[in-house]
Every structure is written in structure tokens, then in C-alpha cells.
N, C-alpha and C positions, 0 to 999 in steps of 0.2 A: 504494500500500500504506500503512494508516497503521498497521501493530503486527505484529510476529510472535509466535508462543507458542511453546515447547516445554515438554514435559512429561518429566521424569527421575526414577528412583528415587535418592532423598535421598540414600543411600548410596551412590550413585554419582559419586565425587569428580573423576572425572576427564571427565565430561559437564559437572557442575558448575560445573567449573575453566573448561574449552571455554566454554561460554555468558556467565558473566563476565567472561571475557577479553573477548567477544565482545557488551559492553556490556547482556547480558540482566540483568536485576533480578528478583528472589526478589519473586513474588507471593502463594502461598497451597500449600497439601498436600490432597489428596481423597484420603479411600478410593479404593480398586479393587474395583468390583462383584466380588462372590465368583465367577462364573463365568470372568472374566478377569486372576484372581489368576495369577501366575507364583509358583511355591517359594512362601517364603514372607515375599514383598511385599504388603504390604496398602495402601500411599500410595503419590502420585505425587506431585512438587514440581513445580507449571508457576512458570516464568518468562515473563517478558514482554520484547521489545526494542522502544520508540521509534523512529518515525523518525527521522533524523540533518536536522537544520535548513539 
């Protein structure tokens, strides 16, 4: 494996929390295509984790 991703809504602090505990690193925000909008969320924040050396 050399990288994992997840994707979180920004506002979601406690995914957030999880994934930096969890050495992920804040990569970039994308829209959410309008047909797969939830409420109303319109980005999604992926982070990324390195493999460990």
C-alpha cells in the first residue's frame, strides 16, 4: 500500500479529530456533484495518510 484517503465533511470535527490522531494530513475540499448532495453539504475535505517508514 503506499497512501490511504478518506474523505469527510469539514464540519465534521470529530472524523477530523479521528484521522489526525491517526497521522492523516488535510489535503484539499471538492464540491459534491448536486445529485449526491446530502442536506445541505456541498464539500468534502479528503485527507491523505503516508506510509509509516
Amino acid at each position: 500500500m503506499t497512501e490511504i484517503w478518506a474523505a469527510v465533511y469539514p464540519d465534521n470535527q470529530r472524523s477530523i479529530n479521528l484521522l489526525t490522531t491517526h497521522c492523516f494530513v488535510y489535503q484539499y475540499q471538492v464540491p459534491i456533484p448536486m445529485g449526491l448532495r446530502r442536506g445541505d453539504q456541498v464539500v468534502e475535505a479528503y485527507y491523505r495518510r503516508l506510509p509509516v517508514a
